[in-house]
C-alpha positions as CSV (number, residue, x, y, z in Angstrom):
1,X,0.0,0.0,0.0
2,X,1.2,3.5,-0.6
3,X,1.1,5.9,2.2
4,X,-2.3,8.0,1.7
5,X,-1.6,11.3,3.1
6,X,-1.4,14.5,1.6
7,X,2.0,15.6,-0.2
8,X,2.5,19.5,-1.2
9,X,5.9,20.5,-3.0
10,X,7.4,24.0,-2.2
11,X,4.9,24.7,0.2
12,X,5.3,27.8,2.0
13,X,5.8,27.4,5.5
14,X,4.4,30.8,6.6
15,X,0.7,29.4,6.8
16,X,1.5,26.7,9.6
17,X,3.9,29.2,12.1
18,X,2.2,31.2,14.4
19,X,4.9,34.3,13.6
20,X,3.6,33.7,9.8
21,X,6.9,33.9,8.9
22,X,9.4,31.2,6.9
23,X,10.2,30.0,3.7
24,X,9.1,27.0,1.5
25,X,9.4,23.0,2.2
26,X,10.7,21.1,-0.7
27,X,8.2,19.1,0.3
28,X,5.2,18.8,3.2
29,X,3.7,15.8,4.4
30,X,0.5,15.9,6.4
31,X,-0.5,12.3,7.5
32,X,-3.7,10.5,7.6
33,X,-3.4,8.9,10.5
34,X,-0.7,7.0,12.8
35,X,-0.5,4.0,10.9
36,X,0.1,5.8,7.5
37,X,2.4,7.9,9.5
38,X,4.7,5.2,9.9
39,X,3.7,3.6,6.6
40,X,5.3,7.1,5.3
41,X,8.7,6.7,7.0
42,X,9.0,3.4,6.0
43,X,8.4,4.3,2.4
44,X,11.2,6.9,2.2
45,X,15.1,6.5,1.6
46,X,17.2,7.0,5.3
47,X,19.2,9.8,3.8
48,X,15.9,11.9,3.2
49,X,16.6,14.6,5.8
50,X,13.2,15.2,7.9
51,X,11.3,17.9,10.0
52,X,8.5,17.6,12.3
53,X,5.9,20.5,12.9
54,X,2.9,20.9,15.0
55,X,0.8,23.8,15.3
56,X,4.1,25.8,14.4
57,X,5.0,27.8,17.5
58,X,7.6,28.1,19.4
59,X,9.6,27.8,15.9
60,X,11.2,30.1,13.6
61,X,11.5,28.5,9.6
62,X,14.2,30.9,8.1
63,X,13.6,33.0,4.6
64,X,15.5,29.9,2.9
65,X,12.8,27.5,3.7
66,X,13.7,23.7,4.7
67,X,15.2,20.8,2.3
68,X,14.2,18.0,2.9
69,X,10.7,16.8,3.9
70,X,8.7,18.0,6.8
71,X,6.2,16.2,8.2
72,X,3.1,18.1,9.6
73,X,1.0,16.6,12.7
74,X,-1.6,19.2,13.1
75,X,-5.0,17.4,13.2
76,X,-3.5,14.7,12.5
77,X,-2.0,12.6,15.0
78,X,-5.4,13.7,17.2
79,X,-6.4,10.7,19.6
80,X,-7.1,11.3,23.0
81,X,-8.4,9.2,25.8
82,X,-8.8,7.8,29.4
83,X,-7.0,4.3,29.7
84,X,-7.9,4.4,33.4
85,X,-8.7,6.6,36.6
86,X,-5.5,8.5,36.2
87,X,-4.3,8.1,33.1
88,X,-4.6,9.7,29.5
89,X,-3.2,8.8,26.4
90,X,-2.6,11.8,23.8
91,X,-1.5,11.6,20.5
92,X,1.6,14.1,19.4
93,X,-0.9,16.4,16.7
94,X,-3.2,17.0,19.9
95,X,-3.1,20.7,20.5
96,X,-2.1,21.4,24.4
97,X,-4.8,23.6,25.2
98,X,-7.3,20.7,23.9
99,X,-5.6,18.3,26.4
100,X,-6.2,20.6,29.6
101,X,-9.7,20.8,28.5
102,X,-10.1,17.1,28.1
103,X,-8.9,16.2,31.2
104,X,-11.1,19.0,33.1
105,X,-14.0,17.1,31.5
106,X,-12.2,13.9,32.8
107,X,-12.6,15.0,36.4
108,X,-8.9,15.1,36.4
109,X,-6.4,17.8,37.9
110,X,-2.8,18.5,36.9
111,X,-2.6,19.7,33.5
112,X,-4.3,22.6,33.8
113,X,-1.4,24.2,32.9
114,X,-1.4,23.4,29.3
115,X,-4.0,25.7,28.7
116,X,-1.2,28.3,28.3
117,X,1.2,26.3,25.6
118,X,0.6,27.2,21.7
119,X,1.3,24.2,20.8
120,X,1.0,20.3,20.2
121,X,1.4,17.2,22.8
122,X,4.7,16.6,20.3
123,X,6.2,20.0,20.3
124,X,5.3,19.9,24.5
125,X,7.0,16.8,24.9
126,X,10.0,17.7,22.8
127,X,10.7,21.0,24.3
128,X,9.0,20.4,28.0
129,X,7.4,23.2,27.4
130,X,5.9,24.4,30.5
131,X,3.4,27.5,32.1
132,X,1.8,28.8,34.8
133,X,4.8,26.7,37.0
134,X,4.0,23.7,35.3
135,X,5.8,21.5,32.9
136,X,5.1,19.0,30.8
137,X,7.2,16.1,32.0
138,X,6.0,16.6,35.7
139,X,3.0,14.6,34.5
140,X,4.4,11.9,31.6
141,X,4.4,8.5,32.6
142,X,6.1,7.2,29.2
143,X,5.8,7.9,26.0
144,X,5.5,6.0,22.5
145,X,8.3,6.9,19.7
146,X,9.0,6.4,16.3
147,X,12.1,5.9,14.8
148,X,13.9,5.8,11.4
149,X,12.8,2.6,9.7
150,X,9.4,3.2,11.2
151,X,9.8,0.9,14.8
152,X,7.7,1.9,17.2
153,X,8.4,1.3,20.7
154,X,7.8,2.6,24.5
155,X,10.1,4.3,26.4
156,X,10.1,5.0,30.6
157,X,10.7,8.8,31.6
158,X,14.4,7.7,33.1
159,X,15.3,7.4,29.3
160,X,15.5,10.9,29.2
161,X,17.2,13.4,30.8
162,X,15.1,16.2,31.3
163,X,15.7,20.3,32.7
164,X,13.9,23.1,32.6
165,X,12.8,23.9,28.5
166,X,14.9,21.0,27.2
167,X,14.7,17.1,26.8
168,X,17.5,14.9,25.5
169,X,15.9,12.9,22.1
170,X,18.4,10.8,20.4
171,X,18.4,11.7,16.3
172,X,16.0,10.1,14.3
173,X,13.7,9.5,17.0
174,X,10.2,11.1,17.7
175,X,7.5,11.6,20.2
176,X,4.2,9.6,18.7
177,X,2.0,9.5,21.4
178,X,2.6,10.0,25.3
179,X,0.3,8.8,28.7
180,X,0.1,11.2,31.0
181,X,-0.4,10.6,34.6
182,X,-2.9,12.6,36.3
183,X,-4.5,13.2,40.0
184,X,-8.7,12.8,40.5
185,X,-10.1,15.9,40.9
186,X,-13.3,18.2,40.6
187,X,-14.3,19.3,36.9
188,X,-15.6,22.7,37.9
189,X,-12.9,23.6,39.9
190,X,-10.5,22.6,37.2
191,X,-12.3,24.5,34.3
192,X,-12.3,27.5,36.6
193,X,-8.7,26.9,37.2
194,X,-8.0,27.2,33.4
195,X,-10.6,30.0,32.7
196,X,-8.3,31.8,35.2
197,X,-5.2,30.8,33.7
198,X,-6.4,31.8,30.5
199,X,-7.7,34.9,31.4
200,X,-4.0,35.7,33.1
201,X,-2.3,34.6,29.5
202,X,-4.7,36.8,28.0
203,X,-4.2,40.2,29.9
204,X,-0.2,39.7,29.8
205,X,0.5,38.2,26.7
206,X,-0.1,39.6,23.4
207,X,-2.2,36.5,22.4
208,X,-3.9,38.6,19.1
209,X,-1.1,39.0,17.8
210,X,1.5,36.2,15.5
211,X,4.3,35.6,17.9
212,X,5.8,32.1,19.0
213,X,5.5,32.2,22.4
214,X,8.2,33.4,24.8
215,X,11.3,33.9,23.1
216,X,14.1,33.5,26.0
217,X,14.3,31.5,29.1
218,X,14.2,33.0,32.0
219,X,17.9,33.0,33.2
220,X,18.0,31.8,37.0
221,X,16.5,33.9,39.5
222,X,15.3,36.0,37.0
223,X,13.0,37.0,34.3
224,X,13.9,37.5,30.8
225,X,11.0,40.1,30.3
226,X,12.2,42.1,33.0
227,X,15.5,42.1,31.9
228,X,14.7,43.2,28.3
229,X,12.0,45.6,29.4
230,X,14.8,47.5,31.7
231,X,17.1,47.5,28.7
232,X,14.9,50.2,27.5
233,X,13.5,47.5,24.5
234,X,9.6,47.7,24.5
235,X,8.4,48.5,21.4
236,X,12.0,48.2,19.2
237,X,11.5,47.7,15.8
238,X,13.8,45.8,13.4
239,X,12.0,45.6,10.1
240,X,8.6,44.0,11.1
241,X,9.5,42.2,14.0
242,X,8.9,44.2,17.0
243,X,9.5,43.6,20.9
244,X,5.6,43.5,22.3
245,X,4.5,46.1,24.4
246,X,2.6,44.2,26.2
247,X,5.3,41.1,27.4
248,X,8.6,41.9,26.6
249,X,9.8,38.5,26.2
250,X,7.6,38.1,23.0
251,X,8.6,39.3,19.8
252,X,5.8,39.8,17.5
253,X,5.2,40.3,13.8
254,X,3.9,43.8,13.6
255,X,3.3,43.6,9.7
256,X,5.3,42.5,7.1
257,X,7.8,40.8,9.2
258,X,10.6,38.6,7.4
259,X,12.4,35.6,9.3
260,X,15.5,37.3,9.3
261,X,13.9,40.5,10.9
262,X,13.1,38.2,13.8
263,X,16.0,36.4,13.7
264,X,18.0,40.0,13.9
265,X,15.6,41.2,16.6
266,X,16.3,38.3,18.8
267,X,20.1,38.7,17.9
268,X,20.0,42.4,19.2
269,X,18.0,41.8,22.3
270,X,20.5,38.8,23.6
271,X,23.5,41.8,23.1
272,X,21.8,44.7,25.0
273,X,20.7,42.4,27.9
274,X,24.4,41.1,27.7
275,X,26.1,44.8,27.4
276,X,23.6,46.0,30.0
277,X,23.4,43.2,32.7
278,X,26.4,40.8,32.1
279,X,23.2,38.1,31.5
280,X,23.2,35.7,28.1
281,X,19.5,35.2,27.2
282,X,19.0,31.7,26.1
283,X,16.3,31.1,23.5
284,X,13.6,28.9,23.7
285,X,12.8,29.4,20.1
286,X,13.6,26.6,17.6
287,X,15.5,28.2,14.8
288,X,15.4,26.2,11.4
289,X,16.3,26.1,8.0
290,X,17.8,28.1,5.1
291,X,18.7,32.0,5.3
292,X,18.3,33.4,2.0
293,X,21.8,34.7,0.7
294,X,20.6,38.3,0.5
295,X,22.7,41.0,0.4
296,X,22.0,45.3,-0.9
297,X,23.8,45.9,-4.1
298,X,26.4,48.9,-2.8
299,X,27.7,50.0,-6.1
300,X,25.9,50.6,-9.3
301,X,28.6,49.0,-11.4
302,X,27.3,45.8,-9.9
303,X,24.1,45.8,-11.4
304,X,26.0,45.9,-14.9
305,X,23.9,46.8,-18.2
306,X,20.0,47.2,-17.2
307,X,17.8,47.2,-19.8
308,X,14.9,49.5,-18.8
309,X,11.7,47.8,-20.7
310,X,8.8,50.0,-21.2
311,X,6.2,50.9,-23.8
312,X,4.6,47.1,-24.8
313,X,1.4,47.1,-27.4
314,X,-1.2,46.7,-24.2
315,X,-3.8,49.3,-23.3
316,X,-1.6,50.2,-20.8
317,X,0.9,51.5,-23.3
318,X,0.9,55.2,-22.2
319,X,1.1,55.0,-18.2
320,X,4.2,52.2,-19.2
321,X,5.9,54.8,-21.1
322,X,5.5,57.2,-18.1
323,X,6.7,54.9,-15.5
324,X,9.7,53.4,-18.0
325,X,11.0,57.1,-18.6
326,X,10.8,57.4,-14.9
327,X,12.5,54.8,-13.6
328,X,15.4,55.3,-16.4
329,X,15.9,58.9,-15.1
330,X,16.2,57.1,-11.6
331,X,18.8,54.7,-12.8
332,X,20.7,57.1,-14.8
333,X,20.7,59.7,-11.6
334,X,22.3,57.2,-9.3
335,X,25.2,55.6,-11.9
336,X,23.2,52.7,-13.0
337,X,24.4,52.0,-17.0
338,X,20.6,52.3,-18.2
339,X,19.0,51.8,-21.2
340,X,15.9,52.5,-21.9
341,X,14.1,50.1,-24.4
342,X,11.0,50.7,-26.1
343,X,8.9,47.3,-26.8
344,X,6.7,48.0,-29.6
345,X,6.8,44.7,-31.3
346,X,7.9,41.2,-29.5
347,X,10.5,40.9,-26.7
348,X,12.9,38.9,-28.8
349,X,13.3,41.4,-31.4
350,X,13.5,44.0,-28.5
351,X,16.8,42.1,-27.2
352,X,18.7,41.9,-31.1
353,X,21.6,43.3,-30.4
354,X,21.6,44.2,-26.5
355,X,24.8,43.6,-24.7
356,X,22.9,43.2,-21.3
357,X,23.0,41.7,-17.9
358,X,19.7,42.3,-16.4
359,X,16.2,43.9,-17.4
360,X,14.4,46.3,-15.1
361,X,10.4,45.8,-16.7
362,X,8.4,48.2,-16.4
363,X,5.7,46.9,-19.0
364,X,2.3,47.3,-17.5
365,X,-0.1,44.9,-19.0
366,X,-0.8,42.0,-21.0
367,X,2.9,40.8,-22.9
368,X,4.9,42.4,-19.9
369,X,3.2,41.5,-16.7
370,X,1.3,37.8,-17.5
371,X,4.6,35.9,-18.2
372,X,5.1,36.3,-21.5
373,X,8.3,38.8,-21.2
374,X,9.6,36.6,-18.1
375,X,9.2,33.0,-20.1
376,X,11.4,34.8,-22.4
377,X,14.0,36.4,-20.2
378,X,14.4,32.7,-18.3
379,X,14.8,30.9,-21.7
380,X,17.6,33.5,-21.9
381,X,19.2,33.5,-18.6
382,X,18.5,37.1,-18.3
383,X,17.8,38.2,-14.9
384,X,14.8,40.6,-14.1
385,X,12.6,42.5,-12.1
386,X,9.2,41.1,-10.3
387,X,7.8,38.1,-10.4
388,X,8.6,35.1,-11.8
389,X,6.0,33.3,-14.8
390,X,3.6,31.7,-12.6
391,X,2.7,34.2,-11.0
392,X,2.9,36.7,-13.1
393,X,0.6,35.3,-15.2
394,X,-2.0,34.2,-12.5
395,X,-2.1,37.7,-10.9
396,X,-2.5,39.0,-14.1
397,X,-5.4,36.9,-14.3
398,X,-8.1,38.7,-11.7
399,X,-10.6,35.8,-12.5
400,X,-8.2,33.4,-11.8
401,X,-6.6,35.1,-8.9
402,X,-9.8,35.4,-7.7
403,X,-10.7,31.3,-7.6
404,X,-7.2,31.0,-5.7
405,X,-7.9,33.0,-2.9
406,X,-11.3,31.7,-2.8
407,X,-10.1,28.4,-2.8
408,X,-7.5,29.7,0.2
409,X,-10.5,31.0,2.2
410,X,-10.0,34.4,1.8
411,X,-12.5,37.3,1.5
412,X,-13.1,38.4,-2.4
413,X,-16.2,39.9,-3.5
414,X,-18.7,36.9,-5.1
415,X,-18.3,37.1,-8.8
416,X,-20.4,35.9,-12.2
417,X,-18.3,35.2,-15.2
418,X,-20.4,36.4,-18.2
419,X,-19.8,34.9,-22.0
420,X,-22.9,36.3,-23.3
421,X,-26.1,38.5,-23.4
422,X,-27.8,35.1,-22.0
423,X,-26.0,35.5,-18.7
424,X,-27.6,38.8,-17.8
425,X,-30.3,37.8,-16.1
426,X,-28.6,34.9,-14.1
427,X,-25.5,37.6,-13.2
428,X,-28.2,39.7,-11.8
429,X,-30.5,37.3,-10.1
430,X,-26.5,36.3,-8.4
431,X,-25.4,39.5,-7.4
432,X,-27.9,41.9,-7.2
433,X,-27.2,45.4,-8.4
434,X,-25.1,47.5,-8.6
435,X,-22.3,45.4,-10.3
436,X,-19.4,46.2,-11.7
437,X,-17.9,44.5,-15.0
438,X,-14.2,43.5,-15.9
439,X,-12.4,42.1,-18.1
440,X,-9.9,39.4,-16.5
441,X,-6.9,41.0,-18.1
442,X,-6.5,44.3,-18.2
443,X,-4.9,46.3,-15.6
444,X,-5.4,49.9,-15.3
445,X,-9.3,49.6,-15.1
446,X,-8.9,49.6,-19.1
447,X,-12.8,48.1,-19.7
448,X,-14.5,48.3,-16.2
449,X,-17.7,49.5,-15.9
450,X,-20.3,50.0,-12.9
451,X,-23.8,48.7,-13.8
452,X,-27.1,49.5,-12.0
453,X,-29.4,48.4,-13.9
454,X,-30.1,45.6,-16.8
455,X,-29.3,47.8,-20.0
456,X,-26.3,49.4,-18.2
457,X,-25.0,45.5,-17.5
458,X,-25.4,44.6,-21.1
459,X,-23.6,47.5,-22.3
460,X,-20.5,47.5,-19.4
461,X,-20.7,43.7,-21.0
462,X,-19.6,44.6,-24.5
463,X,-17.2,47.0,-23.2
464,X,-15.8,44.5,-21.8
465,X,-15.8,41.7,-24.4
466,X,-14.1,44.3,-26.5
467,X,-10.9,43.6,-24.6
468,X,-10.8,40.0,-25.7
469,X,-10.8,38.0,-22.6
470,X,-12.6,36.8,-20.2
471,X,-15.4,39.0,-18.9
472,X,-17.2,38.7,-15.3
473,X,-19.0,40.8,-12.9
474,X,-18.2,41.2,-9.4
475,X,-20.2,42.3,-6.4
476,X,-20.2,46.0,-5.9
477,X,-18.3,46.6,-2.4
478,X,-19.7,49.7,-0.6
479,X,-16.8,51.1,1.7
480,X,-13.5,51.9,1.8
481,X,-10.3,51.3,-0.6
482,X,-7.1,50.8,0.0
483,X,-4.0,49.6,-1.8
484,X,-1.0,47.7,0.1
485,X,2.4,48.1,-1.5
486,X,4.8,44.7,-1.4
487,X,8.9,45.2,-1.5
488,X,11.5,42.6,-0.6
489,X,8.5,40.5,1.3
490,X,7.4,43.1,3.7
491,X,4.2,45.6,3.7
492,X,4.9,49.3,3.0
493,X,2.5,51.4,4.6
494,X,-1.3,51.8,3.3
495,X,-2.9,54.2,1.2
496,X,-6.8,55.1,1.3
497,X,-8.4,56.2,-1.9
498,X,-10.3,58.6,-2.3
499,X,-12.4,59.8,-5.3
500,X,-15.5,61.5,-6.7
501,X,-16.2,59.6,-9.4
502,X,-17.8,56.4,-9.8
503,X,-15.2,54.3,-9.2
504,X,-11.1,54.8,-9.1
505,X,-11.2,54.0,-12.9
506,X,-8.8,55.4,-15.4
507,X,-9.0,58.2,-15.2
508,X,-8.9,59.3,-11.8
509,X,-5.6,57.3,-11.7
510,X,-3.9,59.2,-14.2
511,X,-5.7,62.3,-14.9
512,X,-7.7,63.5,-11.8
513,X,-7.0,66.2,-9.7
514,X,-9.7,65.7,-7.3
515,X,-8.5,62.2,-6.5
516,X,-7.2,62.1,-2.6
517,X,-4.2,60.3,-1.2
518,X,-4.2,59.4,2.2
519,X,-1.3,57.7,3.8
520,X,-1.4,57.2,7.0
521,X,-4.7,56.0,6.0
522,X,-6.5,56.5,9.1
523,X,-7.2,53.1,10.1
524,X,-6.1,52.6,13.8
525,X,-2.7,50.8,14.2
526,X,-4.1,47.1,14.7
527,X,-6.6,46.8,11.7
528,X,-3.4,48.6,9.6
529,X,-1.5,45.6,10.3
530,X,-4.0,42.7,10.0
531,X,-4.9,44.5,6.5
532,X,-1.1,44.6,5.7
533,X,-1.1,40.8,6.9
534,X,-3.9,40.0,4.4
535,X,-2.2,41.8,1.6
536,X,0.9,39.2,2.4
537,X,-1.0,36.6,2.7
538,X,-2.9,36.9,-0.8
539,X,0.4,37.8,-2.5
540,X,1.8,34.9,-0.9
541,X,-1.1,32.4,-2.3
542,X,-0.3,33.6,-5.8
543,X,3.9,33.4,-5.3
544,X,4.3,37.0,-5.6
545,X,8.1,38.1,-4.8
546,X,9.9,41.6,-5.5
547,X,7.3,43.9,-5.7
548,X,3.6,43.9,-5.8
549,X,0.7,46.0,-5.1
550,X,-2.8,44.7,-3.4
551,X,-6.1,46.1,-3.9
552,X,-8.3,45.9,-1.2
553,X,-11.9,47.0,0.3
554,X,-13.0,47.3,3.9
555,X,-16.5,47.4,3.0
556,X,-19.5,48.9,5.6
557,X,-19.7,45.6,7.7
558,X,-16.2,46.5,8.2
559,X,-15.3,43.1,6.1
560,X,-12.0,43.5,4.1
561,X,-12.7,42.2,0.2
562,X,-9.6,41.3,-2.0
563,X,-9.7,42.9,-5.3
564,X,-7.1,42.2,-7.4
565,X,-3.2,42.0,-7.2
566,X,-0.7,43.9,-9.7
567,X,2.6,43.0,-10.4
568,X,4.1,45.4,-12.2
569,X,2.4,48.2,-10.5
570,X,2.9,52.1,-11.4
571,X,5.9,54.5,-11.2
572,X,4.4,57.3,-12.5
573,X,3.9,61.0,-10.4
574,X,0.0,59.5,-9.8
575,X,1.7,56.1,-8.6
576,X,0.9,54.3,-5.5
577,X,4.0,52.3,-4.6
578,X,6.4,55.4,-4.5
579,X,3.7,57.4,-2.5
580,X,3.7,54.5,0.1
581,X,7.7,53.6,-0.2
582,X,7.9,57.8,0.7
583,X,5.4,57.2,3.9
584,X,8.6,54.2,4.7
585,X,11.3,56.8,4.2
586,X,12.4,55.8,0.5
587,X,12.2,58.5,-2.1
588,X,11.7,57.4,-5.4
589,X,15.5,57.1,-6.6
590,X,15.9,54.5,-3.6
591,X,12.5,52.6,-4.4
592,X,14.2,51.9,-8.3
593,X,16.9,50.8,-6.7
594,X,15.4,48.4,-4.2
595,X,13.4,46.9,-6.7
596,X,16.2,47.0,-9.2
597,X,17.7,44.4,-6.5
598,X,15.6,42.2,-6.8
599,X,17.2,41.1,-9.9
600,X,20.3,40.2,-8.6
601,X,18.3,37.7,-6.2
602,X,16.8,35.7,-8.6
C-alpha cells in the first residue's frame, strides 16, 4: 500500500507558524493517520533529511525554507483518551490547550497548565514546554516513539534526561504518542482553574497578535521580560519584527515581518541584555532552516547593463511609457548603465543586439506583466525584475486570482463570469445590483464598468468583451479602498483612496485632480497591520516576490474584500508604490533601486 496522506511540494511554510513567517518546504507531508504515518517513514530513503511541525509555535523556519521533507502533525495525529482513573493517552498532533480541556471534563487535575502552551502534545514533549509553574514532564508516565525505519516502541521517563525547556531525544527518534499521569479531581474547579489561567495569558501576553511564544528562558532567579524591558527595549522595531509592548519576552510580527527581521531582533535583544546586565539570554525558540543569501547591491557598477523595458502594445501603453522614462531617469541619476528600451513589437526582437545583464520591466499589461516577457528572459538567462511566470501570469489573471484566494479561504467579492447576453439575467439574479464588469486581463481599469441596472450591465458587457478576454461581474463593495504596497517581502505602509467619481477608474488614476491620497490611511494601528497581513497573505497564495501592489476594500460591515493584485504596478507622479515607499522613508531614486535588487536575487 502506498502511504495516503497529503504531499505538497514548495509549500510555503508561513501558513503553519504562528509568527507567519518562513520559507518553502521542498516538500510537506500531512498524514492520515498514525498508521500511514509510519507507513510514510517506512516508504522513504534513510538519507531523506526530515522535520517535524505541530501547530508551528515556538519555531522560527528561516527566509530559505527547509530541504528535505517536513512532516506536519496538526489534526492529524489527534487521539485522546482515558486508559484508566488517572491516566490519559494523547497523540503528538493534539493541541495542548485541547488536552487541559479534556482532562477538566475527565474529572482530572494537573494539566491545567497546558492551557497556556501554543502548541501540540509533540512540540510539548520535545521542548518540556511548561506555564503557569507547570511542565510537561512533571505529568508523563512514558511515551510511544518512532524511529527511522518506522519501529515503534515505549520508552520509561528515566530514558531521558530532562531540565527546565529541554529534553535529550536521540536523532531520528520522535515523540508519537505519550500517557500522561494525572491526579482525581473536581471538573468545575479545574475548568475554573484554566478560565483563570487563561484569562491571566490573555491580559499579559499579546495573544492577538502572531508571535511564538516566549522567546528566551528565564535565566536563573530572574525574568527574561524584565531584563529586556529595563534595557529600554519595549516596542524596538527591526524591520517587522517588534519587541511587544505588552510582554517583553515576546517578539511579534507587527506587519510584514521577514524571518530574518526576527532572527536579527532576537540577535540584538541577547546583546543589549548582555552589554547591559552581564546576562546571556538563552532562546527557547527553535531556529530552522535556510537564510536566504541576500545582500543590498552597494555600487551601481554591480548591477551591470539594465535594460529598462517600457512601452509594450497593451492598453496600458501610455502609463508604461510614463513609469519606463521614470524609472530610467532614476537609474541614470544614481550611476546605473541604463538603457531605456522601447517594446513595440515582440521581446525577442527587443533584445537583437543588447549587450545586457539584467532587465528592469516596467511593462504594465498583457505581454509584460502575464509571463510572457519573463518566459522569455528565463529561456535566456537574463535576470529581471518582479515576479517570476507563474505568477505573473496568475495575478494578471483577476478571474483566476480570484478562484485561488477563494479556494484559500479568503475574503473576495462573489463574482459571475459572463460569456454572453444570455448571462444577464442569471449575473443579476446572483449578485444583485449594482455590479461592476471586468475584463480578467487588463490592468489599469482599461474596460471596467459600474452597472445599476439591466441595460447598463449589457452595455458594461460589450465593453468589456471588446478587450478580448474573459469577462465577469463582481459584487459591488460599498466602503472603503485601500492599496497595500509589497517590497522585498514586507508591507509598505497603506494608502486610502479617495475619489468622486464612480469608481477609481482610469481616469482618476492618471488624470484627476480631485482624486485624494491618504497615507497614513486612518485606520487605527491594529486593523493597519491585520490589513497589511492580508495583503501578504494573498500575495503569498499567488507566489508573488519583489514587488507587488494589493487592492483591497474594507467594506460597511467592516469586512475587508480582495480585489485584485498587480505585479508590475505604477511609477508614474499618480503612482501608488512610491507614494507609500515615501510614507517608509524611501524616495523614489531609492524605491528603483530596491526593486532594481531584486534582480540580482533571482
Amino acid at each position: 500500500m502506498q502511504p495516503s496522506g497529503q504531499m505538497r511540494y514548495n509549500e510555503s511554510l508561513a501558513n503553519y507558524t504562528s509568527w507567519r513567517v518562513g520559507g518553502v518546504a521542498e516538500r510537506f507531508y500531512q498524514p492520515e493517520n498514525k498508521a500511514d504515518l509510519i507507513q510514510f517513514i517506512q516508504s522513504l530513503p534513510e538519507n531523506e533529511p526530515l522535520f517535524w511541525m505541530g501547530l508551528g509555535s515556538n519555531l522560527l523556519v528561516r527566509d530559505g525554507g527547509i530541504r528535505g521533507t517536513v512532516i506536519n502533525t496538526k489534526n492529524r495525529l489527534k487521539i485522546m483518551q482515558r486508559i484508566d482513573d488517572e491516566t490519559i493517552y494523547v497523540e503528538a498532533g493534539v493541541p495542548c490547550a485541547l488536552v487541559a480541556k479534556f482532562c477538566a471534563e475527565q474529572g482530572l487535575i494537573g494539566a491545567e497548565f497546558l492551557a497556556g502552551i501554543p502548541g501540540t502534545m509533540g512540540g510539548a514533549l520535545k521542548m518540556n514546554a511548561g506555564a503557569f509553574g507547570g511542565e510537561t514532564w512533571a505529568i508523563v508516565q512514558n511515551v510511544e516513539m518512532l524511529n527511522r525505519h518506522g519501529d515503534v516502541f515505549t520508552k520509561s521517563v528515566n530514558e531521558f534526561e530532562v531540565s527546565y525547556r529541554h529534553v535529550n531525544l536521540k536523532k531520528d527518534e520522535w515523540f508519537l504518542a505519550t500517557k500522561l499521569k494525572l491526579q482525581k479531581g473536581d471538573t468545575n474547579d479545574s475548568q475554573q482553574n484554566i478560565k483563570i489561567l487563561l484569562a491571566k495569558r490573555a491580559n499579559s501576553q499579546p495573544t492577538n497578535q502572531p508571535s511564538c511564544g516566549s522567546v528566551f528562558k528565564n535565566p536563573t532567579g530572574d525574568y527574561a521580560a524584565r531584563l529586556i524591558e529595563v534595557s529600554g527595549l519595549k516596542g524596538f522595531k527591526i524591520g517587522g519584527a517588534q519587541v511587544s509592548e505588552k510582554h517583553a519576552n515576546f517578539i511579534i510580527n507587527a506587519g510584514g515581518a521577514t524571518a530574518e527581521d526576527i532572527e536579527q531582533m532576537i540577535a540584538y535583544v541577547q546583546t543589549q541584555v548582555m552589554q547591559k546586565h552581564g546576562i546571556n539570554l538563552q532562546t527557547e525558540v527553535c531556529i530552522v532552516g535556510e537564510k536566504i543569501n541576500v545582500k543590498q547591491v552597494e555600487h551601481a557598477e554591480d548591477f551591470g547593463c539594465v535594460a529598462v523595458f517600457m512601452g509594450g502594445n497593451s492598453a496600458e501603453r501610455e502609463v508604461s511609457l510614463k513609469s519606463g522614462a521614470a524609472v530610467h531617469a532614476a537609474l541614470v541619476e544614481q550611476g546605473v548603465n541604463a538603457l531605456a528600451v522601447d517594446v513595440t513589437n515582440n521581446v525577442i526582437e527587443s533584445l537583437t543586439n543588447l549587450k545586457i545583464d539584467r532587465v528592469f520591466n516596467i511593462i504594465h499589461g498583457r505581454g509584460g506583466e502575464d509571463g510572457v516577457l519573463q518566459g522569455v528572459l528565463e529561456v535566456l538567462n537574463l535576470p529581471y525584475t518582479g515576479c517570476g511566470v507563474l505568477a505573473s501570469a496568475l495575478a494578471m489573471d483577476k478571474l483566476r486570482t480570484k478562484l485561488c484566494w477563494r479556494g484559500a479561504n479568503l475574503p473576495t467579492p462573489n463574482w459571475f463570469v459572463l460569456k454572453t447576453e444570455n448571462d444577464i439575467d442569471a449575473c443579476i439574479k446572483a449578485l444583485n445590483f449594482p455590479i461592476i464588469v471586468k475584463p480578467s486581463l487588463e490592468g489599469s481599469s482599461v474596460g471596467m464598468s459600474k452597472a445599476k441596472n439591466r441595460a447598463e450591465l449589457v452595455a458594461a458587457l460589450e465593453i468589456a468583451r471588446a478587450c478580448h478576454c474573459d469577462v465577469y461581474a463582481e459584487a459591488w463593495v460599498t466602503g472603503d479602498e485601500y492599496t497595500v504596497g509589497i517590497l522585498h517581502g514586507q508591507a509598505l505602509p497603506i494608502i486610502r483612496l479617495e475619489t468622486p467619481r464612480e469608481f477609481y477608474d482610469y481616469e482618476a488614476k492618471y488624470n484627476s485632480t480631485t482624486t485624494q491620497y491618504h497615507c497614513p490611511c486612518g485606520l487605527n494601528s491594529e486593523s493597519e497591520k491585520q490589513l497589511q497581513e492580508l495583503a501578504l497573505q494573498a500575495s503569498d497564495i499567488i507566489g508573488i516576490t519583489g514587488w507587488a501592489r494589493v487592492d483591497v476594500f474594507i467594506d460597511k460591515n467592516g469586512q475587508s474584500q480582495l480585489i485584485e493584485v498587480n505585479t508590475v504596478p505604477g511609477m508614474t507622479d499618480h503612482s501608488l508604490v512610491p507614494m507609500a515607499a515615501r510614507q517608509a522613508g524611501l524616495n523614489f531614486n531609492e524605491l528603483v533601486w530596491r526593486i532594481l535588487e531584486t534582480s540580482v536575487w533571482k
